[in-house]
C-alpha positions in Angstrom: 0.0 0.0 0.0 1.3 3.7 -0.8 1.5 6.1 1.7 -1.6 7.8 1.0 -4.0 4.8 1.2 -2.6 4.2 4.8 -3.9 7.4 5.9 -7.1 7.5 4.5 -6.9 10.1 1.9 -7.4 9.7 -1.5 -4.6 9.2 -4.1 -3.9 11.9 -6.6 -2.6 11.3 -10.2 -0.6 13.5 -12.4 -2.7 16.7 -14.1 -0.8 17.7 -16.9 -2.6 20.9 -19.8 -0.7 18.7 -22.4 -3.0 15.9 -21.2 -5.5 18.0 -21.6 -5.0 18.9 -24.8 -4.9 15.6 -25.8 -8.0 14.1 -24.6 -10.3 17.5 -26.0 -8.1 16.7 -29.6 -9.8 12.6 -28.9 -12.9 13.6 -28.3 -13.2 16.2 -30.9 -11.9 13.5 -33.5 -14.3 11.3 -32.5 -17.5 13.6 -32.6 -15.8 14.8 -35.6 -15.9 10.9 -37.2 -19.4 10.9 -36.0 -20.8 13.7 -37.7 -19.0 12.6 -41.1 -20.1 8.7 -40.8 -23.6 9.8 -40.6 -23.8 12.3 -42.9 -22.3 9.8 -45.7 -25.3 8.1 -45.0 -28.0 10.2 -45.1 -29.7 11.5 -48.4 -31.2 15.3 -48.0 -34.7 15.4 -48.9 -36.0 17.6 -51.6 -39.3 20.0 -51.7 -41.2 20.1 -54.7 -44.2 22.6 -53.7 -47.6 20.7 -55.0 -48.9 22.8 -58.7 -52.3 23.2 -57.7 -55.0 22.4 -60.5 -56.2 26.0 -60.1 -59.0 26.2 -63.5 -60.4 22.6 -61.8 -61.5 25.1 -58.4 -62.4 27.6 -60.4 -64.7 25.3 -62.3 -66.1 23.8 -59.4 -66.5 27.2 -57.9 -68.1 27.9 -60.9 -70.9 25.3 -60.7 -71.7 26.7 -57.2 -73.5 29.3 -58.9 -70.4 31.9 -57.6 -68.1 33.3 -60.7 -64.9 34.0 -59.2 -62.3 36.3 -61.0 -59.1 34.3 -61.8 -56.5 34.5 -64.6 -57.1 32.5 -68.2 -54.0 31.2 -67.6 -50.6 31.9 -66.6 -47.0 32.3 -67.9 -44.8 29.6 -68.7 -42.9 28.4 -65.7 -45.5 29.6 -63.1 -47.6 27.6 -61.1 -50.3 28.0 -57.7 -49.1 27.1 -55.3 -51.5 27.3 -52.7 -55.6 28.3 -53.0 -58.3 29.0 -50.5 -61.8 29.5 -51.4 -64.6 30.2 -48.5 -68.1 29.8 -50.1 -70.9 31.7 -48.3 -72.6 34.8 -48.7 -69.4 36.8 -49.3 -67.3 34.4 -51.1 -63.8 34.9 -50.4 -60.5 33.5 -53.4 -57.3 33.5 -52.7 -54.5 32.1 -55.1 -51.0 32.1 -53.9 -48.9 31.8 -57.2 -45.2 31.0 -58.1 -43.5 33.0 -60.6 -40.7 31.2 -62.7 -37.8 32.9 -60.7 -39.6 31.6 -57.6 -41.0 35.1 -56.5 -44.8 35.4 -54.7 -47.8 36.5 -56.6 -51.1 36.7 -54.5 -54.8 37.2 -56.1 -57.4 37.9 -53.4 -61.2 39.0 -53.8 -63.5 39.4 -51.6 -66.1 42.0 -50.6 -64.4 44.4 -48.6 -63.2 47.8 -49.1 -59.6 48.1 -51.6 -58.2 49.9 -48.7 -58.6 47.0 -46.2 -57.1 44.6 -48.9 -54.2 46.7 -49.4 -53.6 47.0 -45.7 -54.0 43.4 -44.6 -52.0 41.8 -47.6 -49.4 44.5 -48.8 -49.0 47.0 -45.9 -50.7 48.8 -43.1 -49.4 52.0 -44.8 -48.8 51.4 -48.5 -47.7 54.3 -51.0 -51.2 54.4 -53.4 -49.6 55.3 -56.8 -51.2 56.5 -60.2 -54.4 54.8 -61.4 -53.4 52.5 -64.0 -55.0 51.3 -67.5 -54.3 47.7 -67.7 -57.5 46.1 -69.9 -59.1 42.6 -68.5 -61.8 40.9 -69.3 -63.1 42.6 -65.5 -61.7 46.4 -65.9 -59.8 48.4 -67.3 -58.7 50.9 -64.3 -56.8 49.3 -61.6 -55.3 51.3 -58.7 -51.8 50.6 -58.0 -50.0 50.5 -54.6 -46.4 49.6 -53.3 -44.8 49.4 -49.9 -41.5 50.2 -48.0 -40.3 46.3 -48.8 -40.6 47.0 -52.9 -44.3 44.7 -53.3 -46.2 46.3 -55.6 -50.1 45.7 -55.8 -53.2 46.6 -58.1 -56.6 46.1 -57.2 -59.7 47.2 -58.4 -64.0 46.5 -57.7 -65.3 43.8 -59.7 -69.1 44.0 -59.3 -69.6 44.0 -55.7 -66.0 42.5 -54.7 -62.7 44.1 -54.6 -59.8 42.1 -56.9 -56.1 42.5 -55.6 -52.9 41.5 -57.0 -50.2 41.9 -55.3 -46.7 40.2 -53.8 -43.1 40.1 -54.9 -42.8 40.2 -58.2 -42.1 42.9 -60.5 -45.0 45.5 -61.6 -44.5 44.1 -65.1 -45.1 40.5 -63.7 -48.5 41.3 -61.6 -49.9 43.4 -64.9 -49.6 40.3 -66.8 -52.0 38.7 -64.3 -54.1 41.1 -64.3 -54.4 41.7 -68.0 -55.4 37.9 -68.0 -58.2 38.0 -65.7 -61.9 36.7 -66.5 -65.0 35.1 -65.1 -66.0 33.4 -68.0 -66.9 29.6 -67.4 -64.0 27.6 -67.6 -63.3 25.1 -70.1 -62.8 21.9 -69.5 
C-alpha cells in the first residue's frame, strides 16, 4: 500500500494541460468521425411545392352558382401554389402563385373595401400610386399600390367585390396577371 492509502486520503494522479489537450483533440476527433459517418449516409430530402389544378377550383366554384375572377391562364414556368376559397354569402378566393424565378404573386377577392385589402396583404401603410390602364376581361382601371419592402399591388372592384394582385414580383409580372383575368366559365 502507498502512503496515502494508509492514511485514509485519497490518491492523486498526475494533471498535466498537455494531457488535456490531448483528450479534448480525442474527443473532438471522435464527434468529428461521427458527424461525417452519418452524414455519408443520409440523403437530403428535396421539396417540390404541389402545382395546384387551379381552373379545376375555379370550375367547381363555378358550378356553385359563384363566378370568381381568376386569370385565363398563366405564364410559362409559373404555377399556384397554394388556393383557399370560402363559399358563403361573401365568397372569399385566394391564389398564392409561383413565378418562374420563384417570386410570390397573390390574387385575393373578396367583398371588402380596396383599402382593407391593401392593408391586410401588402402593408398597413402602402404608397397608393397612379391609377393604371391595364385592360381585363373585369376592368380596365386598376389602382396601384407599393410598400416600403418594394411589393407592388393593383386592385380594383369587380361587381360587388374588390380584386387584388399583389406580392413580390415585378409591376410588369403582376400586370400580366391582371391583364389575363376573367369570369368566363372555364373550359374543360
Amino acid at each position: 500500500m502507498s502512503e496515502a492509502s494508509g492514511t485514509g486520503r485519497p490518491g492523486r494522479y498526475q494533471r498535466s494541460t498537455g494531457g488535456l489537450i490531448g483528450a479534448i483533440l480525442v474527443l473532438l476527433l471522435v464527434v468529428g468521425g461521427v458527424v461525417v459517418f452519418r452524414g455519408a449516409f443520409r440523403t437530403t430530402p428535396s421539396y417540390e411545392p404541389e402545382h395546384i389544378d387551379y381552373l379545376a377550383l375555379v370550375g367547381e366554384i363555378q358550378q356553385s352558382g359563384v363566378k370568381p375572377v381568376y386569370p385565363a391562364s398563366l405564364p410559362s414556368g409559373w404555377y399556384v401554389k397554394d388556393r383557399t376559397f370560402l363559399p358563403g354569402d361573401r365568397p372569399v378566393l385566394d391564389l398564392a402563385m409561383s413565378t418562374s424565378d420563384g417570386l410570390f404573386v397573390g390574387l385575393h377577392q373578396e367583398d371588402a373595401s380596396i383599402q382593407e385589402l391593401v392593408q391586410r396583404y401588402v402593408d398597413a401603410n402602402p404608397t397608393q400610386g397612379k391609377d393604371v390602364s391595364i385592360t381585363s376581361d373585369v376592368g380596365s382601371t386598376w389602382e396601384s399600390f407599393t410598400d416600403s419592402g418594394g411589393d407592388h399591388a393593383y386592385a380594383a372592384e369587380v361587381g360587388r367585390i374588390s380584386v387584388l394582385v399583389y406580392g413580390s414580383a415585378s409591376p410588369e409580372e403582376l400586370r400580366t396577371v391582371v391583364a389575363s383575368l376573367t369570369t368566363k366559365p372555364v373550359k374543360n
